[in-house]
C-alpha positions as CSV (number, residue, x, y, z in Angstrom):
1,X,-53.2,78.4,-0.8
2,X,-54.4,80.7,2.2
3,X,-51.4,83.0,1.7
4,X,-52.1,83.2,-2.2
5,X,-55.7,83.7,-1.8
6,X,-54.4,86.9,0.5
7,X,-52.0,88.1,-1.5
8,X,-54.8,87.9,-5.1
9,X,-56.7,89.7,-3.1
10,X,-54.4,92.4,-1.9
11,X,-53.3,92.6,-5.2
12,X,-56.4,93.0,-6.8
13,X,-57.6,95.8,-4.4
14,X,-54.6,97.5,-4.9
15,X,-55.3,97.9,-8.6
16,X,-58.5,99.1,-8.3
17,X,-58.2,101.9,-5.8
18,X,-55.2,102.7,-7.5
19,X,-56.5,102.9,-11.2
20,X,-52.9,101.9,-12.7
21,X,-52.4,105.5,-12.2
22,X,-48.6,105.7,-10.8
23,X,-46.5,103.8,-12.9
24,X,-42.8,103.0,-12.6
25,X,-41.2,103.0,-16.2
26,X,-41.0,99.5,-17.6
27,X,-38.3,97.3,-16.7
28,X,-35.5,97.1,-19.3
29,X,-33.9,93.2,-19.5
30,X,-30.9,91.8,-21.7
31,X,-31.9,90.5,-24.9
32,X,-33.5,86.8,-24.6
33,X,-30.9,84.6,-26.6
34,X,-32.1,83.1,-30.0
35,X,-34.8,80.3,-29.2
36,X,-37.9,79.2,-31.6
37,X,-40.5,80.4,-29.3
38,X,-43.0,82.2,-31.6
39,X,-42.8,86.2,-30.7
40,X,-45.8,86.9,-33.4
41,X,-48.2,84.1,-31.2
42,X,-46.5,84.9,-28.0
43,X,-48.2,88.5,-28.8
44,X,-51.2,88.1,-30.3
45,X,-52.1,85.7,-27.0
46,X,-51.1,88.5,-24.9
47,X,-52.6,90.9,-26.7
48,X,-56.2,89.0,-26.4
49,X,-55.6,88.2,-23.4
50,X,-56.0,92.3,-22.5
51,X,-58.7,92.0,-24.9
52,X,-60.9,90.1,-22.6
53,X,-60.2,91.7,-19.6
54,X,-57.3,90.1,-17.8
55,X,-55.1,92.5,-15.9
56,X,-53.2,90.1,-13.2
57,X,-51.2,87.0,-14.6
58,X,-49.2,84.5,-12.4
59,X,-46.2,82.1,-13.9
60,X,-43.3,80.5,-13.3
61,X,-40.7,80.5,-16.1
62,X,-40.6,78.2,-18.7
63,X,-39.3,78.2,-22.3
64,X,-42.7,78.8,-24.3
65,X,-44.1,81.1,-22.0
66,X,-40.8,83.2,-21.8
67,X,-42.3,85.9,-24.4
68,X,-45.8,86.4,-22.8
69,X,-44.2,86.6,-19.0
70,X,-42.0,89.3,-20.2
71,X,-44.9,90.7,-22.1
72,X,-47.1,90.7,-18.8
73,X,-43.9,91.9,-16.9
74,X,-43.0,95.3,-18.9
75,X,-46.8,96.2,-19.2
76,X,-48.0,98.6,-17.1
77,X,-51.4,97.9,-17.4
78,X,-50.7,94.3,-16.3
79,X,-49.6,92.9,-12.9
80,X,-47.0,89.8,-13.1
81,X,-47.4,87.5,-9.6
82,X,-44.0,85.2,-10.2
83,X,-44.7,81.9,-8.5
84,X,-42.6,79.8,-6.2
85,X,-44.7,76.6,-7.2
86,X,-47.9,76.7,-9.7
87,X,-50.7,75.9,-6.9
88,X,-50.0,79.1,-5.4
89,X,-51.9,80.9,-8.5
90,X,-55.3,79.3,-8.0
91,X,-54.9,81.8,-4.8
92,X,-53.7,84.4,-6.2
93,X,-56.1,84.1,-9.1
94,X,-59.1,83.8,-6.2
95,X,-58.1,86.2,-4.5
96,X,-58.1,88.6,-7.5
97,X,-61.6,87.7,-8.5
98,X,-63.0,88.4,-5.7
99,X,-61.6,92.1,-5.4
100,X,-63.2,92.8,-9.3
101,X,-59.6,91.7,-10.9
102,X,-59.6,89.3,-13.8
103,X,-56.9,87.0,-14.3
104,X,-55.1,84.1,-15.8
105,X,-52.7,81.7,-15.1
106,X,-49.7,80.7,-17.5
107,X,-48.4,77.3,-16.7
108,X,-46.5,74.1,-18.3
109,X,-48.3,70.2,-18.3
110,X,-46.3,69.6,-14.9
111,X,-47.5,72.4,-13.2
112,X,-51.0,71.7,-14.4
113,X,-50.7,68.5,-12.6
114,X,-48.9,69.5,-9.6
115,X,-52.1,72.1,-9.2
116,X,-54.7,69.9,-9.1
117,X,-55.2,69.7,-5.3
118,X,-55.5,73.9,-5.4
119,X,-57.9,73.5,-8.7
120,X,-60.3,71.0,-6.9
121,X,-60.1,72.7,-3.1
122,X,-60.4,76.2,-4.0
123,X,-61.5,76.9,-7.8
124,X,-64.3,74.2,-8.4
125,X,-65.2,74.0,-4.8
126,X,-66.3,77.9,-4.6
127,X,-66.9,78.6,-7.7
128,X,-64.0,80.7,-9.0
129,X,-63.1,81.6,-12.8
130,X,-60.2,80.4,-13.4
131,X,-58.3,80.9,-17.1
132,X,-55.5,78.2,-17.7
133,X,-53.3,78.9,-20.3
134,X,-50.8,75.6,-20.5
135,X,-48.2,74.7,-22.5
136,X,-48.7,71.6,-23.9
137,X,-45.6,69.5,-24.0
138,X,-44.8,66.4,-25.0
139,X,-46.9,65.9,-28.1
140,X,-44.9,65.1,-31.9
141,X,-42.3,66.6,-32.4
142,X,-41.1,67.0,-29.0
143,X,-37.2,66.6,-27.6
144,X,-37.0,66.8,-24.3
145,X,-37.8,63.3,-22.4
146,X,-39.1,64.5,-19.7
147,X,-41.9,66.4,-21.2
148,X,-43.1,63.7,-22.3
149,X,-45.4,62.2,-19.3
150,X,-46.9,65.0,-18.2
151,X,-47.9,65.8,-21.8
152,X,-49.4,62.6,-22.2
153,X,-52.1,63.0,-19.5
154,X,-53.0,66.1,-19.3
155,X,-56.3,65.9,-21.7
156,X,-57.1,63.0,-19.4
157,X,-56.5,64.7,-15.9
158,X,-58.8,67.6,-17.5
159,X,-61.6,65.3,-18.5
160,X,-61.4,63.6,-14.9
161,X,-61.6,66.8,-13.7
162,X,-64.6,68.1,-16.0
163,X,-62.5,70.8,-17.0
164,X,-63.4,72.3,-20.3
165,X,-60.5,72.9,-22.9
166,X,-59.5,73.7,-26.0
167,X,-56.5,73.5,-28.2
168,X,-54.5,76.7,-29.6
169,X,-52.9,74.9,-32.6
170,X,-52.6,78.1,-35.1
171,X,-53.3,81.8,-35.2
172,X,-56.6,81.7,-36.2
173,X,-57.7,80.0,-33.2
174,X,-56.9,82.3,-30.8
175,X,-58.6,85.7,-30.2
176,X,-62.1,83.3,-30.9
177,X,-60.7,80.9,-28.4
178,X,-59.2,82.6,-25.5
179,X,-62.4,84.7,-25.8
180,X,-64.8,82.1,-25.2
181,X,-62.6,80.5,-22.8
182,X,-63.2,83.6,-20.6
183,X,-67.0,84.1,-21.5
184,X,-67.6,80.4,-19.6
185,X,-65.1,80.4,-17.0
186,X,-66.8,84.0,-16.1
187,X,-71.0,82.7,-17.0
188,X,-69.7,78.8,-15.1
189,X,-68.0,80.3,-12.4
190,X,-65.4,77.2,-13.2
191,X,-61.8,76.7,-14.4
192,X,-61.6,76.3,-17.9
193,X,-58.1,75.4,-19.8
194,X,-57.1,76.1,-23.1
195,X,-53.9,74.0,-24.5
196,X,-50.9,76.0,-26.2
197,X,-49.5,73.2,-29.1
198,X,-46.4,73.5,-30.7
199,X,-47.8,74.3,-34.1
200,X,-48.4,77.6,-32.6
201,X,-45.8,78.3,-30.2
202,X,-42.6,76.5,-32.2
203,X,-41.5,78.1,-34.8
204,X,-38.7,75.5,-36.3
């Protein structure tokens, strides 16, 4: 958490003094093979999310964030923190807001869950804005077995929590969504979550 927390902050100071002035030309990556992740909401999430503000994201891979990490990654407006495990960006996202830099983290159910410890110890406990972007997993409709769990508590673990959330379920909920997400977690000083279903990010 301590090394995150360093390295949002370095990160974040970084951008300022440098004012996104010297940038190397976009990465250029093989094409992503044919899966039904949504491009069109993939990029009109994105898209708000530079809308309100944010500038640093942190991720790990995973299937229905695949278009908005590569978004994040060939912008060069946008710095992309890849995680080794999803706690580590509730330090990189404090760290961040406290050198001016707004972020957000993109995460699956799981690593929701496996960043509750950093969520409690660092966010709610000093105040920090914290945007959670999940991918919710496991509700109808989905495949893979072991989605299923963690899909099935999340809503719970974020009431427990007192986290406030919302559900992105179609393309008319997002830009008035993600931006009122922001405008609390910024006014609360608190993490606040908003839920990416499968109606949006599916397309089957």
């Amino acid at each position: 958490m301590l090394i995150g927390l360093k390295l949002g902050l370095a990160l974040g100071i970084a951008m300022l003094e440098s004012h996104i002035e010297a940038q190397t030309p976009p990465p250029t990556h093989p094409p992503i093979s044919r899966m039904p992740v949504s491009t069109s909401a993939s990029k009109l999430i994105y898209d708000c999310l530079k809308d309100v503000g944010v500038r640093l994201v942190s991720a790990l891979p995973e299937t229905w964030l695949v278009h908005l990490i590569r978004m994040a990654e060939d912008d060069a407006e946008m710095q992309l923190v890849r995680l080794a495990k999803e706690e580590e960006g509730v330090g990189i996202s404090a760290g961040a807001h406290l050198a001016g830099v707004k972020s957000a983290m993109l995460m699956q159910n799981h690593g929701f869950l496996a960043s509750v410890n950093g969520i409690v110890s660092c966010a709610q406990l000093y105040r920090i804005p914290l945007l959670m972007l999940i991918s919710h997993r496991g509700e109808f409709g989905e495949r893979d077995p072991w989605q299923t769990e963690g899909g099935g508590v999340t809503t719970h673990v974020l009431d427990a929590l007192r986290i406030p959330h919302a559900r992105l379920e179609s393309p008319d909920h997002v830009s008035r969504r993600i931006h009122k997400a922001q405008t609390l977690a910024q006014s609360a000083s608190r993490p606040v979550a908003l839920l990416l279903c499968r109606d949006l990010m599916w397309e089957e």
